[in-house]
TORPA-4810 file (N, C-alpha, C, O; in nm, 3 decimals):
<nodes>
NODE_1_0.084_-0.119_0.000_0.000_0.000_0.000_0.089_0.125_0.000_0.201_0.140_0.048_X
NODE_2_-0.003_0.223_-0.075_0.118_0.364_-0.067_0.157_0.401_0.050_0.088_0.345_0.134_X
NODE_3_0.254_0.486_0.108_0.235_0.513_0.244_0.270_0.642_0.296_0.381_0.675_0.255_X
NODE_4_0.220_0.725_0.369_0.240_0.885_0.373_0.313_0.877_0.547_0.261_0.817_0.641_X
NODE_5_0.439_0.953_0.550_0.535_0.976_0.666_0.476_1.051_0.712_0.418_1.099_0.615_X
NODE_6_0.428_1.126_0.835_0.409_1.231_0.869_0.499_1.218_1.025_0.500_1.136_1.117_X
NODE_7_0.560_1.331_1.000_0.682_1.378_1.108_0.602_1.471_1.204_0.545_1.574_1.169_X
NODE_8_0.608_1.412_1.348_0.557_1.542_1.431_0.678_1.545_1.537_0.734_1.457_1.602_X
NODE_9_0.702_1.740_1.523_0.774_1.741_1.560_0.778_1.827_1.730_0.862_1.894_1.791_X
NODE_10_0.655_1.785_1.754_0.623_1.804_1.903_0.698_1.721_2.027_0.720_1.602_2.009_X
NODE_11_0.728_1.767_2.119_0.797_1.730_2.224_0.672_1.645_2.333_0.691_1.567_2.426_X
NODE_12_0.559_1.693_2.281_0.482_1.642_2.398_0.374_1.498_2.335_0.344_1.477_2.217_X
NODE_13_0.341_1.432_2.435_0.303_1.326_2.395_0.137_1.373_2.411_0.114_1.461_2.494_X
NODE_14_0.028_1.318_2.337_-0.100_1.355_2.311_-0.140_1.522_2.306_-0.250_1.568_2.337_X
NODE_15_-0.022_1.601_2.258_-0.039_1.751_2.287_-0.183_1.808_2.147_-0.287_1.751_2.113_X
NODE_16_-0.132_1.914_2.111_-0.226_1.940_1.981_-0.166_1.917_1.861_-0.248_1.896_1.771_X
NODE_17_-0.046_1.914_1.825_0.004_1.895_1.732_-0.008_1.706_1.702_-0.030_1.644_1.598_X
NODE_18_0.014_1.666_1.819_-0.025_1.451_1.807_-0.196_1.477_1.716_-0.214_1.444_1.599_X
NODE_19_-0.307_1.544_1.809_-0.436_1.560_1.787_-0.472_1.556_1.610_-0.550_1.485_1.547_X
NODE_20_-0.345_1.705_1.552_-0.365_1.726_1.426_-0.275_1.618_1.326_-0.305_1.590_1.210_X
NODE_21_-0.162_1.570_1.401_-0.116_1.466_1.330_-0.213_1.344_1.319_-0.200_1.284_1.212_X
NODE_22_-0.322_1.284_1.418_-0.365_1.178_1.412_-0.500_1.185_1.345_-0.583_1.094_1.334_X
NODE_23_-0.506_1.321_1.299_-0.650_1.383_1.226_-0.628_1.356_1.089_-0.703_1.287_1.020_X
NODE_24_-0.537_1.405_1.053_-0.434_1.377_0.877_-0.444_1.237_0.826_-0.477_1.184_0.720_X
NODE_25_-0.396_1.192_0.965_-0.386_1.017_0.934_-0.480_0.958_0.874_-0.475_0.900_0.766_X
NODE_26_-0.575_0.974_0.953_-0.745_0.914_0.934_-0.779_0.970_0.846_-0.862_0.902_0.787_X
NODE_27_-0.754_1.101_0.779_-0.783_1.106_0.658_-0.721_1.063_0.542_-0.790_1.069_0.441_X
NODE_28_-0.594_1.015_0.531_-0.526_0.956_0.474_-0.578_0.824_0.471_-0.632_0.788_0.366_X
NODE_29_-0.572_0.753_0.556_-0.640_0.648_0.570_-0.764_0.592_0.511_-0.776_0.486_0.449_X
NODE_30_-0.871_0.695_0.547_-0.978_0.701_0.402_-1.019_0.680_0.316_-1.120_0.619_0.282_X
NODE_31_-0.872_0.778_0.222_-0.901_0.716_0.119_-0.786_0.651_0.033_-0.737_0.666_-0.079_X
NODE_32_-0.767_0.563_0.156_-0.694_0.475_0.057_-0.493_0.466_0.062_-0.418_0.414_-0.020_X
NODE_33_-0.466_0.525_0.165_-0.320_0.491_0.137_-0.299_0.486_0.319_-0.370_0.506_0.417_X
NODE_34_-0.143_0.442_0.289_-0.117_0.404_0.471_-0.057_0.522_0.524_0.015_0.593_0.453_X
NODE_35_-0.088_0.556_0.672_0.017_0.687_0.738_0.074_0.572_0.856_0.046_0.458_0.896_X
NODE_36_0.183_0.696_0.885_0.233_0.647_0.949_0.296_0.784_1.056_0.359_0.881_1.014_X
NODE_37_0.269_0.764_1.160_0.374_0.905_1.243_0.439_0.860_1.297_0.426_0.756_1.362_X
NODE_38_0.563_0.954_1.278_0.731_0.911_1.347_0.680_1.084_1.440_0.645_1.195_1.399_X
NODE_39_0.700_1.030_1.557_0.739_1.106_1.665_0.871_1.186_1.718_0.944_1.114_1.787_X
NODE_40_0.902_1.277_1.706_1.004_1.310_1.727_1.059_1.358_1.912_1.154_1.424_1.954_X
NODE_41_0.947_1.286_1.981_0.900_1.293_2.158_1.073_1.230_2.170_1.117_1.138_2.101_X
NODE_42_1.141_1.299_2.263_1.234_1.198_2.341_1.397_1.179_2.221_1.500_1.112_2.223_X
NODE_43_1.336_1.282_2.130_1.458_1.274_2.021_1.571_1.393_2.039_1.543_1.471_2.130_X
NODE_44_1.643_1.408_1.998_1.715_1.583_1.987_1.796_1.494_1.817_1.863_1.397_1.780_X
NODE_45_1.731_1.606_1.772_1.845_1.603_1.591_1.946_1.719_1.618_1.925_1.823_1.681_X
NODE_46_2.063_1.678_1.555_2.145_1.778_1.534_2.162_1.821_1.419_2.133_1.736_1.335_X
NODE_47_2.209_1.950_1.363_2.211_2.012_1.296_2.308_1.962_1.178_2.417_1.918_1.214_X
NODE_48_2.284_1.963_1.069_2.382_1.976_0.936_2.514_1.984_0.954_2.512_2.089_1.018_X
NODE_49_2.613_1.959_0.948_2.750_1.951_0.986_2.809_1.980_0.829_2.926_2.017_0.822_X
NODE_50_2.744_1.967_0.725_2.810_1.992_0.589_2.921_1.937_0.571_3.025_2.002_0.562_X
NODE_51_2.912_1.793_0.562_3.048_1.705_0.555_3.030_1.678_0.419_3.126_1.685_0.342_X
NODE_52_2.926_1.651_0.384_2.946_1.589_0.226_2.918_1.436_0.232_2.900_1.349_0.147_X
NODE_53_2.920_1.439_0.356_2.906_1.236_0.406_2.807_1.174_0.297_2.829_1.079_0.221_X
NODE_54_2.659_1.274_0.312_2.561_1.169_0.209_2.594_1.205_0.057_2.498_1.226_-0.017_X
NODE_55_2.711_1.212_0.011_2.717_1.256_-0.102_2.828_1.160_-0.122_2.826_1.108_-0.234_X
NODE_56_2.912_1.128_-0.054_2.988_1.001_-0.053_2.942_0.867_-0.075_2.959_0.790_-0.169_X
NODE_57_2.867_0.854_0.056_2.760_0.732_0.122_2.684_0.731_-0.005_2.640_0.618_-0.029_X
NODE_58_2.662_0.797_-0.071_2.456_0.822_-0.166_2.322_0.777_-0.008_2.299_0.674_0.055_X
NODE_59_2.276_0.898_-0.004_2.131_0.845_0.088_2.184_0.818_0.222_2.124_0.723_0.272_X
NODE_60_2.290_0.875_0.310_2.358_0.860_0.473_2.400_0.947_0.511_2.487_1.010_0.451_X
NODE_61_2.339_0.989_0.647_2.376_1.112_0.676_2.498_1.030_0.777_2.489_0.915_0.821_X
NODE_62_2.580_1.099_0.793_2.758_1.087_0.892_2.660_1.072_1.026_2.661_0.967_1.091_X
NODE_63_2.595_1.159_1.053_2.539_1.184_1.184_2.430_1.045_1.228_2.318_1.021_1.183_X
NODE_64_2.513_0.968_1.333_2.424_0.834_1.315_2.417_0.815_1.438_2.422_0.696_1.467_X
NODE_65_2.405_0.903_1.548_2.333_0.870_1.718_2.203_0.957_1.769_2.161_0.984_1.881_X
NODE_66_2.165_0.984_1.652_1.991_1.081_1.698_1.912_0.995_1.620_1.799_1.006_1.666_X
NODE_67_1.910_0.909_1.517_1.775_0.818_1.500_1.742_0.857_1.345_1.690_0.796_1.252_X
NODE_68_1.789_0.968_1.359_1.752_1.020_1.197_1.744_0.930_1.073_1.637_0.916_1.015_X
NODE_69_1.876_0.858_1.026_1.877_0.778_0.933_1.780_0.700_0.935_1.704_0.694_0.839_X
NODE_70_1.766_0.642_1.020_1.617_0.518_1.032_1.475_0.599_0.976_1.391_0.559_0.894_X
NODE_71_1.480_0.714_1.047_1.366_0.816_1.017_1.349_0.828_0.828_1.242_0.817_0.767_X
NODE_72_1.502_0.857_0.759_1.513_0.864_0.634_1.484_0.778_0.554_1.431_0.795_0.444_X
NODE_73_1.522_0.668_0.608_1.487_0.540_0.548_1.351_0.474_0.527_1.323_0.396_0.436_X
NODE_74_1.278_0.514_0.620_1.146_0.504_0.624_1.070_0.612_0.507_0.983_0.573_0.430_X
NODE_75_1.099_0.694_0.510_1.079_0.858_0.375_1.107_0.758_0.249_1.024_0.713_0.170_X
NODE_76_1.235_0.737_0.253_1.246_0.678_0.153_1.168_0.573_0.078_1.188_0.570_-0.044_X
NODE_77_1.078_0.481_0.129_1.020_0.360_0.102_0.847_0.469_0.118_0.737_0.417_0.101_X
NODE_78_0.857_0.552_0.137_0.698_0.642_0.127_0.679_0.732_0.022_0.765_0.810_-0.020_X
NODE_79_0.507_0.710_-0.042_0.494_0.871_-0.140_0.450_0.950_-0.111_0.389_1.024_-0.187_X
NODE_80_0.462_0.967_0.006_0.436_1.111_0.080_0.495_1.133_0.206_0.522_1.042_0.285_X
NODE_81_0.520_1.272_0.227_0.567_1.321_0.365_0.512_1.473_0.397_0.505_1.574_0.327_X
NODE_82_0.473_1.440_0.543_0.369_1.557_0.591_0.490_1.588_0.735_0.530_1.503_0.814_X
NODE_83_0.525_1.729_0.734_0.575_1.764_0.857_0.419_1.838_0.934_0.306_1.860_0.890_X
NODE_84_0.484_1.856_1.062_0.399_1.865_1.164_0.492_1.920_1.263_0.583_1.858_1.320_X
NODE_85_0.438_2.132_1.288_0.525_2.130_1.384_0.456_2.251_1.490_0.394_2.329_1.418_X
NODE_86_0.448_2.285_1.610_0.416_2.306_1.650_0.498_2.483_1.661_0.615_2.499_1.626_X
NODE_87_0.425_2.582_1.708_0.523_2.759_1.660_0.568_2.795_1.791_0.497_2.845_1.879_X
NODE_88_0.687_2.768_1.801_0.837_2.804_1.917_0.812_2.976_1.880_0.847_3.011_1.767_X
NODE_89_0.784_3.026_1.926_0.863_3.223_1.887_0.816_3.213_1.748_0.907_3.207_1.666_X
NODE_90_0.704_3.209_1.706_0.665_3.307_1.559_0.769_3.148_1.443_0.794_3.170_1.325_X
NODE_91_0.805_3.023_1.505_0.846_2.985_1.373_0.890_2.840_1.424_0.880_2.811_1.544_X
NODE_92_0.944_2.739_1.318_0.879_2.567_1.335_1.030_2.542_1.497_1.136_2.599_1.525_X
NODE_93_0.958_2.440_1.551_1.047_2.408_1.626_1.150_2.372_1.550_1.149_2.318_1.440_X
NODE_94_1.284_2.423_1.649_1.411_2.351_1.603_1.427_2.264_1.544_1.454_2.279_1.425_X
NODE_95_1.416_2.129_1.601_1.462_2.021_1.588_1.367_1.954_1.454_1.377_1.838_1.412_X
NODE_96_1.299_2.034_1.414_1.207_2.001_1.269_1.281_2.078_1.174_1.301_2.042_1.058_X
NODE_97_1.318_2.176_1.221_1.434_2.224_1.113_1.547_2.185_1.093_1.609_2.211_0.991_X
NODE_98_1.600_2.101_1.207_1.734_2.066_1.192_1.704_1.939_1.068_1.730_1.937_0.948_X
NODE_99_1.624_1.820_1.176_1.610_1.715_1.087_1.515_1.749_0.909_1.502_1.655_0.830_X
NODE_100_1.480_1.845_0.886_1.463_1.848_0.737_1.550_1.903_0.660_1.556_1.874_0.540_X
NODE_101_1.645_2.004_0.726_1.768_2.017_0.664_1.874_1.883_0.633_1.942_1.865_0.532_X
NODE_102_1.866_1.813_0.732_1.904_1.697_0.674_1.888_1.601_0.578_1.954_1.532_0.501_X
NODE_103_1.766_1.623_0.615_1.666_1.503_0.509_1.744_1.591_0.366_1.836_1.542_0.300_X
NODE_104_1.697_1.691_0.348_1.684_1.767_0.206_1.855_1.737_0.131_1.880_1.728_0.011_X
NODE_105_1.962_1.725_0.257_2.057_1.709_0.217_2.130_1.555_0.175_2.227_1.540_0.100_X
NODE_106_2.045_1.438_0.253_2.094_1.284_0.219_1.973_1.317_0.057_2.017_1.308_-0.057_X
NODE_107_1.884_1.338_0.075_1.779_1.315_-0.072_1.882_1.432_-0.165_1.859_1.383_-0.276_X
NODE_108_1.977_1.551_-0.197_2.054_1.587_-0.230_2.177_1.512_-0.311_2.215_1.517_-0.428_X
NODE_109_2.228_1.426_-0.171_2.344_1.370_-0.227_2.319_1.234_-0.250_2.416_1.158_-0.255_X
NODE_110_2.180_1.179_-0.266_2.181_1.047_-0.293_2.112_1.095_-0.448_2.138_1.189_-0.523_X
NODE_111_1.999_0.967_-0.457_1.893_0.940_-0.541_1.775_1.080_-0.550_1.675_1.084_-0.621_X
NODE_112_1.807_1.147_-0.490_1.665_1.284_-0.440_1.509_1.163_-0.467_1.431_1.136_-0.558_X
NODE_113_1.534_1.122_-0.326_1.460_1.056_-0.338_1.295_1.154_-0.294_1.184_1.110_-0.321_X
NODE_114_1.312_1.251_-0.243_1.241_1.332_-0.162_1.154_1.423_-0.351_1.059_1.500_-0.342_X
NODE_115_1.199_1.395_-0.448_1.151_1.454_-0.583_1.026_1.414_-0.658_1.034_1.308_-0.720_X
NODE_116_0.945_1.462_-0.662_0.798_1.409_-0.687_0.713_1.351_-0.546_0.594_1.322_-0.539_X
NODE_117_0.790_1.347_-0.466_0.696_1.327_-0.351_0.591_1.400_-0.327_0.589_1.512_-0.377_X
NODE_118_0.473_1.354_-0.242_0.330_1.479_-0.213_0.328_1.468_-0.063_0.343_1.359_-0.008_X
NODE_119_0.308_1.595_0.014_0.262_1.643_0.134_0.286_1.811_0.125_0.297_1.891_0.033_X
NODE_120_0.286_1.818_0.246_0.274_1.989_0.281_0.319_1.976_0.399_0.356_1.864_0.433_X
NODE_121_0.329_2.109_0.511_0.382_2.154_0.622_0.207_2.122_0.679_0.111_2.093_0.607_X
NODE_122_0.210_2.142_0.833_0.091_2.192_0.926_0.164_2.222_1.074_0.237_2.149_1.140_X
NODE_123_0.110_2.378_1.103_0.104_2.427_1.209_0.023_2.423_1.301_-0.091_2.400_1.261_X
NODE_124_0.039_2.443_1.475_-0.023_2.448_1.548_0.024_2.556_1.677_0.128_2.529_1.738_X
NODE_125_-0.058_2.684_1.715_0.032_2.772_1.791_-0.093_2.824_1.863_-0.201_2.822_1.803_X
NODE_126_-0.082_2.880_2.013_-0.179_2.948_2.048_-0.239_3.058_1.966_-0.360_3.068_1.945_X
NODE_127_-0.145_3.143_1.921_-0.221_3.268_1.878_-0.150_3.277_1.751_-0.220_3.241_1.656_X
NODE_128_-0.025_3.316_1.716_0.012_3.339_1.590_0.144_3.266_1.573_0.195_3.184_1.649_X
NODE_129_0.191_3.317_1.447_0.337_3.236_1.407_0.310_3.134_1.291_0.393_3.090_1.210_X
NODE_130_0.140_3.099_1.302_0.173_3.020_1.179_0.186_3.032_1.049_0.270_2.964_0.989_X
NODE_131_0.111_3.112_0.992_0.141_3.115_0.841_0.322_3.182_0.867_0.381_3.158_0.761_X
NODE_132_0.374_3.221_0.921_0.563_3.235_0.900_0.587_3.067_0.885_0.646_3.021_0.787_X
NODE_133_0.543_3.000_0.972_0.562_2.848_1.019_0.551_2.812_0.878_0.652_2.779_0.817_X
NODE_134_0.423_2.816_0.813_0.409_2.732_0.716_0.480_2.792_0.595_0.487_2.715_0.498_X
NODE_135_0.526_2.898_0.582_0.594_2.988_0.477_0.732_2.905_0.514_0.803_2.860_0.425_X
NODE_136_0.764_2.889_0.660_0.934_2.900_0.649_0.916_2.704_0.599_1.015_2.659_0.542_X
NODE_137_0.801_2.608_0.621_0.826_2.454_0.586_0.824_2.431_0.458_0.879_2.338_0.401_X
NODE_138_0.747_2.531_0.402_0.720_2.521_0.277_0.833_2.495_0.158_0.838_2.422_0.059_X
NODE_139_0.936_2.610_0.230_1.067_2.608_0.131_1.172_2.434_0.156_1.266_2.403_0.083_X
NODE_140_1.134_2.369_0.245_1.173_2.249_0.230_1.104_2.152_0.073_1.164_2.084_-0.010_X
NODE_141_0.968_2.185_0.085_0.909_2.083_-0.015_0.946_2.187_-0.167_0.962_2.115_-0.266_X
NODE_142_0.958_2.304_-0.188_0.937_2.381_-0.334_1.123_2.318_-0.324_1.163_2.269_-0.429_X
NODE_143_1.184_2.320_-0.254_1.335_2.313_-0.253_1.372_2.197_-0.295_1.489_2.189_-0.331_X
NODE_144_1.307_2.103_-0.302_1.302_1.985_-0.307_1.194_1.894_-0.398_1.159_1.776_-0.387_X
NODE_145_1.151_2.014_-0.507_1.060_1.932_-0.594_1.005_1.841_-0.599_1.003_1.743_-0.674_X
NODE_146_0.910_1.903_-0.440_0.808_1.784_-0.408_0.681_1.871_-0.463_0.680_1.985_-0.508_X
NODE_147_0.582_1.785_-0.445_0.402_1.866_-0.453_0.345_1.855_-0.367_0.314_1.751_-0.310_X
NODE_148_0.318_1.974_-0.338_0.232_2.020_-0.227_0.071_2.060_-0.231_0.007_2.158_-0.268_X
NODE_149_0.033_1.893_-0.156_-0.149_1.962_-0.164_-0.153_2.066_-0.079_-0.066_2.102_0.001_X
NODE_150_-0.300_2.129_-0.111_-0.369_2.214_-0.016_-0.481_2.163_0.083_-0.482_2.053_0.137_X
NODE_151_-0.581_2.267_0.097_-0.715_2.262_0.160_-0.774_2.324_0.154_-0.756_2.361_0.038_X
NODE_152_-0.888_2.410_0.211_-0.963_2.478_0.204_-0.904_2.646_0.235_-0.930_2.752_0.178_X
NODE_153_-0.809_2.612_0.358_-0.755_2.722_0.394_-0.618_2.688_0.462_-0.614_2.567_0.437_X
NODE_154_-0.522_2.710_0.519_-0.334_2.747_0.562_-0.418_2.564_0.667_-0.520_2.515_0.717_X
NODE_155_-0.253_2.539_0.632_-0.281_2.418_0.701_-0.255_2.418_0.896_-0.170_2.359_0.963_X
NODE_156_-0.335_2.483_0.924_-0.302_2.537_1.074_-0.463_2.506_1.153_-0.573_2.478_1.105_X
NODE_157_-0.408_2.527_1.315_-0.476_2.499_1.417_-0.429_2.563_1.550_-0.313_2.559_1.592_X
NODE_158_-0.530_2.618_1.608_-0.498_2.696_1.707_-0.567_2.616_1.860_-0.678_2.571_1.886_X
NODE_159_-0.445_2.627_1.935_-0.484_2.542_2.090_-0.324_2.586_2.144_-0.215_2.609_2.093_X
NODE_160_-0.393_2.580_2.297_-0.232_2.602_2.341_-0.264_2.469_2.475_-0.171_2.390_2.464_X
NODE_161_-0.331_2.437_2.555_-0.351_2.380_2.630_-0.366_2.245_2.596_-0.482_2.240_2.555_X
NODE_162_-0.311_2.110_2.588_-0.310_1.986_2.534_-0.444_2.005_2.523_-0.516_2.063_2.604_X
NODE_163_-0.492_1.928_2.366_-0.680_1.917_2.361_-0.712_1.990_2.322_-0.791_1.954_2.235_X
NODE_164_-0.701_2.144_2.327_-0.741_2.270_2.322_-0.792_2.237_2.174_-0.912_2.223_2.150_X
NODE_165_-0.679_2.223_2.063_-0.719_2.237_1.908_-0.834_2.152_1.874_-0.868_2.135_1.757_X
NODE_166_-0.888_2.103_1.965_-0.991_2.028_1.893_-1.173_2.089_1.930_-1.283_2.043_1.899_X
NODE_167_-1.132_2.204_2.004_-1.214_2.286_2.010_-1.191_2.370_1.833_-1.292_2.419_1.781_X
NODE_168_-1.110_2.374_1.789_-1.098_2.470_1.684_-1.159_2.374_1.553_-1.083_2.289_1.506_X
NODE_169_-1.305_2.391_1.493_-1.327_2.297_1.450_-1.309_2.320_1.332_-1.294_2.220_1.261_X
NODE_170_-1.301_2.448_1.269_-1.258_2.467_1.168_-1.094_2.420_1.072_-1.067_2.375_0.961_X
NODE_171_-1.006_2.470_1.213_-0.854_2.409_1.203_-0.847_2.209_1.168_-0.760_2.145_1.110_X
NODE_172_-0.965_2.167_1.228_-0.980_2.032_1.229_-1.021_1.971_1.102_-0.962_1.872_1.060_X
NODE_173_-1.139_2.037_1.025_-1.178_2.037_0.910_-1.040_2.037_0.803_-0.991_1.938_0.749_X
NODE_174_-1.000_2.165_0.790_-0.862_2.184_0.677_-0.790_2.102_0.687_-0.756_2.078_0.571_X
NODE_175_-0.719_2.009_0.778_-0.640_1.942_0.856_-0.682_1.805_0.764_-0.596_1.744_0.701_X
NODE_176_-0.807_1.769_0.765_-0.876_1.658_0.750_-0.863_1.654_0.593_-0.794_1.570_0.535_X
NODE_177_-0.927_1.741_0.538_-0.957_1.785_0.365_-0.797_1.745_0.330_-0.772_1.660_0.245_X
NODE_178_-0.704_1.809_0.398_-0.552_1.838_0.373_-0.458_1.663_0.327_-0.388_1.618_0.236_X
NODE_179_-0.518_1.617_0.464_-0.497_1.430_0.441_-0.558_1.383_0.291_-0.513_1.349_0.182_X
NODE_180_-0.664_1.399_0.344_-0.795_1.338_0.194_-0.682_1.391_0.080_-0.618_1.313_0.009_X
NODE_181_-0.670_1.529_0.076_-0.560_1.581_-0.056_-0.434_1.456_-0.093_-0.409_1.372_-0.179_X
NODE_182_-0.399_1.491_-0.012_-0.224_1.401_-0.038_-0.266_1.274_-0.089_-0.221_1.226_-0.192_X
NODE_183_-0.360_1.216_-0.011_-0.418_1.075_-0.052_-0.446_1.068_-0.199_-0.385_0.992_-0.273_X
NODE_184_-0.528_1.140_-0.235_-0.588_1.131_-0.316_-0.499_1.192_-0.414_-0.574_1.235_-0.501_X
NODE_185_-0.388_1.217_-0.443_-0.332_1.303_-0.564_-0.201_1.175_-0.557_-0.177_1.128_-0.669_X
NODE_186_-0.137_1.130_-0.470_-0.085_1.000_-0.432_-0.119_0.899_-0.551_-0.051_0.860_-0.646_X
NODE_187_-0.306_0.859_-0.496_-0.329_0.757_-0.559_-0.358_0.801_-0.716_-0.383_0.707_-0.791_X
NODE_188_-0.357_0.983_-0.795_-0.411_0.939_-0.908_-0.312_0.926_-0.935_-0.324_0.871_-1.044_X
NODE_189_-0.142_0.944_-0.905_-0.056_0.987_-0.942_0.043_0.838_-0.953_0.153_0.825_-1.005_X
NODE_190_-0.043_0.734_-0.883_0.060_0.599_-0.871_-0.096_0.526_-0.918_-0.106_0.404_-0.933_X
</nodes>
């Protein structure tokens, strides 16, 4: 079955960003292809070191005690990838930036395997930061000549209190449509 990655890159376990990751899913699920969420709870990525390693290796990042490669490897065997990150100060958590700078760089120096792939970014912040959020994830997938579905409206959700976003029913809706998208452009596309 096809299968869509979705990376959340929340620190907390059942927070709002899990809520909107496990909302995507089920819509993915739907209609028709497999998700899967890699958690990034209990991880720390480090940053790009610009060795050139996956350009040696093809498809390996040098950096092999944060989990990442396994994470890549899994991308790799999927036709889709959905980040998921929750808004630190007006923009995506760290450690979602670190590890897609990576990613962008083993799919670089390997096969670009990350090229024709389908997903999009989704935010989640009490009050603001997201459309910067989804502006600054975005340049991972256009950078990387992937396709990016949409929805109805910015792939975002507002909650600050674990649970909270699911009061936001609108954020829940786009979220949902957003899955159904990827799925469905996935399957006309394979």
């Amino acid at each position: 079955m096809k299968k869509v990655i979705i990376l959340n890159a929340s620190p907390r376990a059942n927070g709002n960003t899990d809520i909107l990751c496990r909302t995507c899913a089920e819509a993915i699920e739907k209609n028709g292809c497999e998700a899967e969420i890699v958690s990034f709870r209990g991880k720390s990525f480090k940053s790009c070191i610009a060795c050139n390693t996956c350009k040696e290796k093809k498809g390996e990042c040098a950096i092999k005690d944060d989990g990442l490669n396994e994470i890549i490897d899994k991308i790799k065997d999927a036709k889709g990838l959905i980040v998921a990150s929750p808004v630190y100060f007006g923009t995506a958590r760290g450690d979602m930036m670190s590890a897609i700078q990576r990613i962008s760089m083993v799919s670089y120096g390997g096969d670009r395997f990350l090229s024709g792939m389908v997903g999009g970014p989704i935010a989640v912040a009490r009050r603001g930061g997201h459309t910067a959020t989804i502006q600054e994830l975005l340049m991972f997938y256009f950078i990387n000549d992937m396709i990016v579905a949409g929805s109805d409206y910015w792939n975002m959700a507002f909650g600050k209190a674990p649970g909270e976003v699911e009061e936001d029913s609108e954020g829940l809706v786009v979220i949902s449509k957003f899955g159904a998208n990827v799925a469905n452009i996935i399957n006309k596309m394979n």
